[in-house]
N, CA, C and O atoms as a Tripos MOL2 file, in Angstrom:
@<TRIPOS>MOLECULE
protein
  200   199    50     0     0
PROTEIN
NO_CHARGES

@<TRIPOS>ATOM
      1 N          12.7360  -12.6010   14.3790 N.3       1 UNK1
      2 CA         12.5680  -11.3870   13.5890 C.3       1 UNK1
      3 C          13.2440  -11.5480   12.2400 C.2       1 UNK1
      4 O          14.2820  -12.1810   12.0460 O.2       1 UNK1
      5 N          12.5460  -10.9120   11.3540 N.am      2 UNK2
      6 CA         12.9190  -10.9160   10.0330 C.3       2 UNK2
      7 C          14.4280   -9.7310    9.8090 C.2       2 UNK2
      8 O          15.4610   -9.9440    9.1750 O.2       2 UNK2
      9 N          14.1410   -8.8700   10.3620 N.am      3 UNK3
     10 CA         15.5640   -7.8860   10.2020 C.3       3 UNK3
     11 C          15.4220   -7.1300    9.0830 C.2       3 UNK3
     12 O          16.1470   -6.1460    8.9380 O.2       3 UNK3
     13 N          14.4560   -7.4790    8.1100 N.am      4 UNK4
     14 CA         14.3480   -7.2250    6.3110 C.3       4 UNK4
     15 C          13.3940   -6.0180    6.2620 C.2       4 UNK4
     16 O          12.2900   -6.2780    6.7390 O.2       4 UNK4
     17 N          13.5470   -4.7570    5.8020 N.am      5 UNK5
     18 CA         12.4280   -4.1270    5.0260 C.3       5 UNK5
     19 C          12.1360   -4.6020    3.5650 C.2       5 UNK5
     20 O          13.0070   -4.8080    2.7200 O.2       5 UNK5
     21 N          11.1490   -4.7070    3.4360 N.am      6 UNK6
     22 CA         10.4330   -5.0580    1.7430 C.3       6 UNK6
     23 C           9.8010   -4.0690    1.5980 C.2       6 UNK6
     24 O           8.8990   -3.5890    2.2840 O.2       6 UNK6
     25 N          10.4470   -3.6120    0.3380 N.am      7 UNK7
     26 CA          9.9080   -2.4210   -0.8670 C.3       7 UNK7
     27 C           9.0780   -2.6470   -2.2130 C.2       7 UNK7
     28 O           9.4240   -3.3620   -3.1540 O.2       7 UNK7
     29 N           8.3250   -2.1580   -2.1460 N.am      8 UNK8
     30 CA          6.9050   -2.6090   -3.0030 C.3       8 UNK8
     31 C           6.5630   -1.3850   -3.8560 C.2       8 UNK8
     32 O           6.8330   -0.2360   -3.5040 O.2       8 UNK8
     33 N           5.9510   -1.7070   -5.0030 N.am      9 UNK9
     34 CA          5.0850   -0.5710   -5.7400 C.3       9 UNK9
     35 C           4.0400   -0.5710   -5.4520 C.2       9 UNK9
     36 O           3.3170   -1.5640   -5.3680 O.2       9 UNK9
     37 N           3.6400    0.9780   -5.1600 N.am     10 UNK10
     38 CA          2.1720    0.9230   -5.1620 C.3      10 UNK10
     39 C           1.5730    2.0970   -6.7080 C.2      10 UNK10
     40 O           2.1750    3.1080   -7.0720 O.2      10 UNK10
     41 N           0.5530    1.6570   -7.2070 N.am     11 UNK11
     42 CA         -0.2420    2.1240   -8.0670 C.3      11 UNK11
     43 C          -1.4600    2.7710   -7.2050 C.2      11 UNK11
     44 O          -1.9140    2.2090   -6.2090 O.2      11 UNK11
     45 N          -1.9500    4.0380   -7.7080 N.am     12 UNK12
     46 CA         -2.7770    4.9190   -7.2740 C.3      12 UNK12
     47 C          -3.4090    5.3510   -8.0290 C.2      12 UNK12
     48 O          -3.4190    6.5270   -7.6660 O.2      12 UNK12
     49 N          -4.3940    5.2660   -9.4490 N.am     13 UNK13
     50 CA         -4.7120    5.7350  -10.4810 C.3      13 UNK13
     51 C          -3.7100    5.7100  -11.2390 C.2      13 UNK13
     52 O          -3.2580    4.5710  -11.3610 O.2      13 UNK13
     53 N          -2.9590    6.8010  -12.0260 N.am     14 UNK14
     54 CA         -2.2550    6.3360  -13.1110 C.3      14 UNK14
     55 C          -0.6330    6.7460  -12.3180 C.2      14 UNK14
     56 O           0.3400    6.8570  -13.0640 O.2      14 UNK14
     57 N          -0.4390    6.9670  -10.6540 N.am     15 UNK15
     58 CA          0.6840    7.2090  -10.4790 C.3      15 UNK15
     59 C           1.5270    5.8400   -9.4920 C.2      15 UNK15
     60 O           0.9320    4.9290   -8.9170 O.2      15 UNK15
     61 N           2.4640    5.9740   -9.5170 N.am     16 UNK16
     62 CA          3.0450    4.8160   -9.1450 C.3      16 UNK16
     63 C           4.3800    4.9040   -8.5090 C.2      16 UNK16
     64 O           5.4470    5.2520   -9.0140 O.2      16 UNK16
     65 N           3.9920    4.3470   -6.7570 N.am     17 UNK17
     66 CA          4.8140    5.0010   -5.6790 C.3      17 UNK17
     67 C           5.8290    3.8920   -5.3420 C.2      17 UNK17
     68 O           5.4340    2.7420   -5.1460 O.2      17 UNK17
     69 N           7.0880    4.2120   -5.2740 N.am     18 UNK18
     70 CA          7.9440    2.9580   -3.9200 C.3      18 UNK18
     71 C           7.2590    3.3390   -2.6370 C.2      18 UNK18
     72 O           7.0250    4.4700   -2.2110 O.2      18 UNK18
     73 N           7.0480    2.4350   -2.2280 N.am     19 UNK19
     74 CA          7.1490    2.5560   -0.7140 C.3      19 UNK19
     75 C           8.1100    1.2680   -0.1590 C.2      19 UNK19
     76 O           8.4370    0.2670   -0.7970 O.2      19 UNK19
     77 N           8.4670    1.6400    1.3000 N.am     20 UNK20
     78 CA          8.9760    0.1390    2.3190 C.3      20 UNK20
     79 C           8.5770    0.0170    3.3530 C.2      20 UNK20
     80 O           8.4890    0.9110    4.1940 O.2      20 UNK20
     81 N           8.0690   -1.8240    3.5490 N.am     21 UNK21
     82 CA          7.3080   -1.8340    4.8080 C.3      21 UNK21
     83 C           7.9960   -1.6980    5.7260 C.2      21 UNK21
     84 O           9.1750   -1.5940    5.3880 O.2      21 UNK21
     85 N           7.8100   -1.6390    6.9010 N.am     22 UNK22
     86 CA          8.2600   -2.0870    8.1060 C.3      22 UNK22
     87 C           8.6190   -3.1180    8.6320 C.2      22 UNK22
     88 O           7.7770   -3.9200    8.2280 O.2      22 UNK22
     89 N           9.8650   -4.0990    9.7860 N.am     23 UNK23
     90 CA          9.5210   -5.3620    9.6960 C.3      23 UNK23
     91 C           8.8780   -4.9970   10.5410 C.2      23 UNK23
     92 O           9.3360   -4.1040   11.2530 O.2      23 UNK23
     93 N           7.3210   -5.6290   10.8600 N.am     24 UNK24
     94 CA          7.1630   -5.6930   12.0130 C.3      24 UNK24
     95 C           5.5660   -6.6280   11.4750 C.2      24 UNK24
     96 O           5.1010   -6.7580   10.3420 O.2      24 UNK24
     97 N           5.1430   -7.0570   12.5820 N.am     25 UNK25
     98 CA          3.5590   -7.8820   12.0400 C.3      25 UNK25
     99 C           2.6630   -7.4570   11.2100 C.2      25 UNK25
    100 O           2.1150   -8.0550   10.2840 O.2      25 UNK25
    101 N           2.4880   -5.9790   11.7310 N.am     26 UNK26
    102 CA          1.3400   -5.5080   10.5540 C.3      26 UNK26
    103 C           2.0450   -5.5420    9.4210 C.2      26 UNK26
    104 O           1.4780   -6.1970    8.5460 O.2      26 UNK26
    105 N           3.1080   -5.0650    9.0990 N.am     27 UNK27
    106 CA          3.2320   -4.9480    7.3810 C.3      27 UNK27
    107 C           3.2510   -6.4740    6.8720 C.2      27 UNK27
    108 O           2.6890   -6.7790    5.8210 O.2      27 UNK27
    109 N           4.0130   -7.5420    7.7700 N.am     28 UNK28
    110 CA          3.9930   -8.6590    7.2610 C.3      28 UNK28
    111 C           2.6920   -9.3920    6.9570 C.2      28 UNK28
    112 O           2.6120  -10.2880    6.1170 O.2      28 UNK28
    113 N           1.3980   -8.8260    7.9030 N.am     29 UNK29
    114 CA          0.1610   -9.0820    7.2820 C.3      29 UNK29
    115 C          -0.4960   -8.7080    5.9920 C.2      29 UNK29
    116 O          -1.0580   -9.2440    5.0370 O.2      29 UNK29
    117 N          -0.1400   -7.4880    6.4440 N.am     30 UNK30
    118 CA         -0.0300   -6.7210    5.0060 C.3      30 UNK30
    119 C           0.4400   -7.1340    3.4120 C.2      30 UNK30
    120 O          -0.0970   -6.9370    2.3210 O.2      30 UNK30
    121 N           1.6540   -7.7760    3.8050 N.am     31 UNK31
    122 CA          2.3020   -8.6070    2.6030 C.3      31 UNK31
    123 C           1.9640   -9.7560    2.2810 C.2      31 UNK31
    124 O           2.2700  -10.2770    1.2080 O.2      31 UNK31
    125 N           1.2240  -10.3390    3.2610 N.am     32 UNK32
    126 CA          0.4960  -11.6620    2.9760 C.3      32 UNK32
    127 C          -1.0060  -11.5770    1.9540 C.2      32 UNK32
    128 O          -1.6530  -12.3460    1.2430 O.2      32 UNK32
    129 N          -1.0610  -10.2240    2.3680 N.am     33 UNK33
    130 CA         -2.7260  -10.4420    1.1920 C.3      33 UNK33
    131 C          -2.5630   -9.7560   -0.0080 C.2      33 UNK33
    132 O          -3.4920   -9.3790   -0.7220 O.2      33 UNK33
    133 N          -1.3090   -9.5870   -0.2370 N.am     34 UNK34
    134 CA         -0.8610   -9.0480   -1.5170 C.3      34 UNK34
    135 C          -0.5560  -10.2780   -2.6780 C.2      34 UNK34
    136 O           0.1870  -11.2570   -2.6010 O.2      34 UNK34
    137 N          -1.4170   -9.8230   -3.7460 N.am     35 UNK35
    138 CA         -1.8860   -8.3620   -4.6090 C.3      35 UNK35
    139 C          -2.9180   -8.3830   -3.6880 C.2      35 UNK35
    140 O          -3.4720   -9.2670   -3.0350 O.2      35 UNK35
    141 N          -3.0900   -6.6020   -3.8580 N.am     36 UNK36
    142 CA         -4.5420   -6.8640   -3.6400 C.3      36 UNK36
    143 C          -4.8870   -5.2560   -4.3500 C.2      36 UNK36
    144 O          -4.0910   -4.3960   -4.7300 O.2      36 UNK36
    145 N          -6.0880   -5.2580   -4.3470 N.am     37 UNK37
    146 CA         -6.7570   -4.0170   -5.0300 C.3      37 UNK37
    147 C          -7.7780   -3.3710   -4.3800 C.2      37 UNK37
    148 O          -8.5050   -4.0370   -3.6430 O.2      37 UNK37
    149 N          -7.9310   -2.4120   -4.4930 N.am     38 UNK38
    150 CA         -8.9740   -1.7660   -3.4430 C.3      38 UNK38
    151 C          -9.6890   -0.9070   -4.4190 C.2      38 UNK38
    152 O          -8.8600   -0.4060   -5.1790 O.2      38 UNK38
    153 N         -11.1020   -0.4780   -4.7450 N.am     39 UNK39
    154 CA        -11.4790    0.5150   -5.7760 C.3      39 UNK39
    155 C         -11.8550    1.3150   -4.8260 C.2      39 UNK39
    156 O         -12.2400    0.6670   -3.8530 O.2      39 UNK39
    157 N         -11.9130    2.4310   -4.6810 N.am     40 UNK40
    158 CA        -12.4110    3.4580   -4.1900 C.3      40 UNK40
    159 C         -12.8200    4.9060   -4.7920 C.2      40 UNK40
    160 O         -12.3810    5.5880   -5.7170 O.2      40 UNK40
    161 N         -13.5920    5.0220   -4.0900 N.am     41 UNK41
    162 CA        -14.7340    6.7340   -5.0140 C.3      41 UNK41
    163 C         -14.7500    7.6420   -3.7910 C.2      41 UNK41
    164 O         -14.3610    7.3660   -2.6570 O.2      41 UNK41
    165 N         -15.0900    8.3780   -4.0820 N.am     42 UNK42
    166 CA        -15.0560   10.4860   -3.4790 C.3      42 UNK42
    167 C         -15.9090   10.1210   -2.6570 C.2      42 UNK42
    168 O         -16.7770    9.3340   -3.0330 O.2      42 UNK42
    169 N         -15.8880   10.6420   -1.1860 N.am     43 UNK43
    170 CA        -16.6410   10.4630    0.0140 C.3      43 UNK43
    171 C         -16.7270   12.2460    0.0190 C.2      43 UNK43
    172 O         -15.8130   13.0700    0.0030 O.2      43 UNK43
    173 N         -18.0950   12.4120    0.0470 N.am     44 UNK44
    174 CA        -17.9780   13.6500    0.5180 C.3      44 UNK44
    175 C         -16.9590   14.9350    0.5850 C.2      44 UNK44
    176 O         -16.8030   15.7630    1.4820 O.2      44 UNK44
    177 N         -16.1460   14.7600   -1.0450 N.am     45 UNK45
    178 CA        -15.2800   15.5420   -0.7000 C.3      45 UNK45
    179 C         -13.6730   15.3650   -0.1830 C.2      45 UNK45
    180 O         -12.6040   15.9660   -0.0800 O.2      45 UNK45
    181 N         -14.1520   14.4370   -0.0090 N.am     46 UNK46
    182 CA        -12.3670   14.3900    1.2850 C.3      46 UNK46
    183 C         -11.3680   13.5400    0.3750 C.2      46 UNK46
    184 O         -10.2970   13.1890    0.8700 O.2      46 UNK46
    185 N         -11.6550   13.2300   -0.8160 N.am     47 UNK47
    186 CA        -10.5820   12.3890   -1.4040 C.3      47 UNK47
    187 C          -9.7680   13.3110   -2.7680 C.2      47 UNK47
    188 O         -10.2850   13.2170   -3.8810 O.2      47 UNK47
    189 N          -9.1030   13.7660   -2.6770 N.am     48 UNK48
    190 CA         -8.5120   14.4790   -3.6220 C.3      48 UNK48
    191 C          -7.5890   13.9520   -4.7550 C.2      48 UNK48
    192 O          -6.4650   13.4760   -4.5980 O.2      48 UNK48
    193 N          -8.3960   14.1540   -6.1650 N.am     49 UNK49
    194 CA         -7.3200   13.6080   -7.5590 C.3      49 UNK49
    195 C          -6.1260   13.4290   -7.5630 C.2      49 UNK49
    196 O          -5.4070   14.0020   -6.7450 O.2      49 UNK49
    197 N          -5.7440   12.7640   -8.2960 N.am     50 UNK50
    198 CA         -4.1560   12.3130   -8.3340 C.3      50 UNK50
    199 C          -4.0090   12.5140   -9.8690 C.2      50 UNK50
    200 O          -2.9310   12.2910  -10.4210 O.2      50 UNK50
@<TRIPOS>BOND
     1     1     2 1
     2     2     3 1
     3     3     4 2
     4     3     5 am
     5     5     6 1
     6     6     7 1
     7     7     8 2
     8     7     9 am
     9     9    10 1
    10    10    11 1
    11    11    12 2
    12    11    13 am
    13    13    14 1
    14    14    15 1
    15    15    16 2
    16    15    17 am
    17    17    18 1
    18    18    19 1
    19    19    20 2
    20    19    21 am
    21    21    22 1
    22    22    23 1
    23    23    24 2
    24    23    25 am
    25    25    26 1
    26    26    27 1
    27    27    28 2
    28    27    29 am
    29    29    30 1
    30    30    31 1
    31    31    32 2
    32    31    33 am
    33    33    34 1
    34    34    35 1
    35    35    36 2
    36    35    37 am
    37    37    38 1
    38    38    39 1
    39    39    40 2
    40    39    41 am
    41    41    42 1
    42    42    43 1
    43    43    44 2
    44    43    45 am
    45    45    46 1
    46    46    47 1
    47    47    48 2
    48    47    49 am
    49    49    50 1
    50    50    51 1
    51    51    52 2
    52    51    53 am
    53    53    54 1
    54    54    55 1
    55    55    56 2
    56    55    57 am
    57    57    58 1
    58    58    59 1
    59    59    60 2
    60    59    61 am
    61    61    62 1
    62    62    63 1
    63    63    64 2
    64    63    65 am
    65    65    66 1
    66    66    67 1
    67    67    68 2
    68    67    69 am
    69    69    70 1
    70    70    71 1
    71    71    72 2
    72    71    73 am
    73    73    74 1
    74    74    75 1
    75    75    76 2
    76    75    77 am
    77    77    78 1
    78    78    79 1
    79    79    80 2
    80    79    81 am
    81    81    82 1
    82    82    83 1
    83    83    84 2
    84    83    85 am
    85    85    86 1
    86    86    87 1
    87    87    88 2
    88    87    89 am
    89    89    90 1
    90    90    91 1
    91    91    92 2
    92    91    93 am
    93    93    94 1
    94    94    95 1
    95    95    96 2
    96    95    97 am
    97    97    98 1
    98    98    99 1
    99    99   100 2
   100    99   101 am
   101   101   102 1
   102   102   103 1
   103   103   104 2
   104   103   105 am
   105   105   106 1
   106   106   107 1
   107   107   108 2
   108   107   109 am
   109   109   110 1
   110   110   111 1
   111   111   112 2
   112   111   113 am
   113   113   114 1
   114   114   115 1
   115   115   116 2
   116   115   117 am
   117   117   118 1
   118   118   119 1
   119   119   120 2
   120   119   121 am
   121   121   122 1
   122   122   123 1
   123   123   124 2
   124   123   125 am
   125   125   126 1
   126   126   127 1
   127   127   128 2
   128   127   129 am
   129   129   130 1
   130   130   131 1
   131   131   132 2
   132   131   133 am
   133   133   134 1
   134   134   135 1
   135   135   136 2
   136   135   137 am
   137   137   138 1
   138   138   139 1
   139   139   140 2
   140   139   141 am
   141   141   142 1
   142   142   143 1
   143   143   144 2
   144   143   145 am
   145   145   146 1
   146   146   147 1
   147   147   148 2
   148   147   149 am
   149   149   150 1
   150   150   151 1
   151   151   152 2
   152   151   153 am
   153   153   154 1
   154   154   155 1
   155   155   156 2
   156   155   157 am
   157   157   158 1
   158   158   159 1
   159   159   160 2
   160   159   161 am
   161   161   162 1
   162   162   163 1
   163   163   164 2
   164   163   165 am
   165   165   166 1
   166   166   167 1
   167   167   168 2
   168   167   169 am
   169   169   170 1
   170   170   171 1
   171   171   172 2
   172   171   173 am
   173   173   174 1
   174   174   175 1
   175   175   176 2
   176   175   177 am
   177   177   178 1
   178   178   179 1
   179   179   180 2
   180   179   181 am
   181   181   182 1
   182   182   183 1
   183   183   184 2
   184   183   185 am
   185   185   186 1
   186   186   187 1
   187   187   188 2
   188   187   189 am
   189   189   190 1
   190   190   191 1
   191   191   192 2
   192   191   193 am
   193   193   194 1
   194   194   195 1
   195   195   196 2
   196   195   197 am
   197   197   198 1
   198   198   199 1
   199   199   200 2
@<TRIPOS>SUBSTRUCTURE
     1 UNK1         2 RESIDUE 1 A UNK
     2 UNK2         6 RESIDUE 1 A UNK
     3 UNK3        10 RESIDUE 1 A UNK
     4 UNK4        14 RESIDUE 1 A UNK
     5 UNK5        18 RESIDUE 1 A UNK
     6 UNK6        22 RESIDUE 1 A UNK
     7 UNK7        26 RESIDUE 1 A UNK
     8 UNK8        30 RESIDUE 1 A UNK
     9 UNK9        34 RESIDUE 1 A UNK
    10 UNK10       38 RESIDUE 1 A UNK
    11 UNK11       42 RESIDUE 1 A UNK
    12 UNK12       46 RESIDUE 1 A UNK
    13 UNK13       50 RESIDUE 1 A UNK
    14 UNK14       54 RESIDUE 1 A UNK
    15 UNK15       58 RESIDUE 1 A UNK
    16 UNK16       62 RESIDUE 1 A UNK
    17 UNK17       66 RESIDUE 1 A UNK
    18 UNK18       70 RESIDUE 1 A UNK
    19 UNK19       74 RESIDUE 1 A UNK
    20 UNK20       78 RESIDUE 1 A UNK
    21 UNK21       82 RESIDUE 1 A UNK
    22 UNK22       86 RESIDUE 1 A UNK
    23 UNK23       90 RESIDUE 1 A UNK
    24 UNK24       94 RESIDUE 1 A UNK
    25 UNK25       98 RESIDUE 1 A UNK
    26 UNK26      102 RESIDUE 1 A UNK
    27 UNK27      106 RESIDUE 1 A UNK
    28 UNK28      110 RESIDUE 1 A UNK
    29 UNK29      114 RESIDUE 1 A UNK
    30 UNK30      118 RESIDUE 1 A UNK
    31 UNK31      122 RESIDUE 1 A UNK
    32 UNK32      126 RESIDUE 1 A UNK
    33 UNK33      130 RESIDUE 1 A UNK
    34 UNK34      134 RESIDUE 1 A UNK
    35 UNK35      138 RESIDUE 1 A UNK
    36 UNK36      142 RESIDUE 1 A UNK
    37 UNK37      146 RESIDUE 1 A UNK
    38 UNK38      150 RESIDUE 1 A UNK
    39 UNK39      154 RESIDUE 1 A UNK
    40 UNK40      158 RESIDUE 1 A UNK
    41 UNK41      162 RESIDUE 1 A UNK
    42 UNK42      166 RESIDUE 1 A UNK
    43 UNK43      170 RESIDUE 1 A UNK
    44 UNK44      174 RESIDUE 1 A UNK
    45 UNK45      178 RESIDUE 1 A UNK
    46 UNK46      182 RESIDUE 1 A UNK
    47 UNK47      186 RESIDUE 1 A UNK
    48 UNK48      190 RESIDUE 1 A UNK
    49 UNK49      194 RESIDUE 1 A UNK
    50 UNK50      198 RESIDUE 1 A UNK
């Protein structure tokens, strides 16, 4: 086990969050495909502006 949380920025449109992972596998997967970028658009409503 790593023992470590890693704290990261995340960007969301023009706002820009700390977050910290978890140790645990998923986040460390998670940290392995970083950078990464995701674009995403309005589904029906359910995604609300930032």
């Amino acid at each position: 086990m790593h023992n470590e949380k890693q704290t990261m920025r995340l960007a969301v449109g023009k706002a820009v969050f700390t977050v910290t992972l978890e140790d645990n596998e998923t986040a460390r997967e998670l940290s392995a495909r970083l950078p990464l970028r995701l674009d995403m658009t309005e589904l029906n409503g359910n995604i609300s502006p930032l």
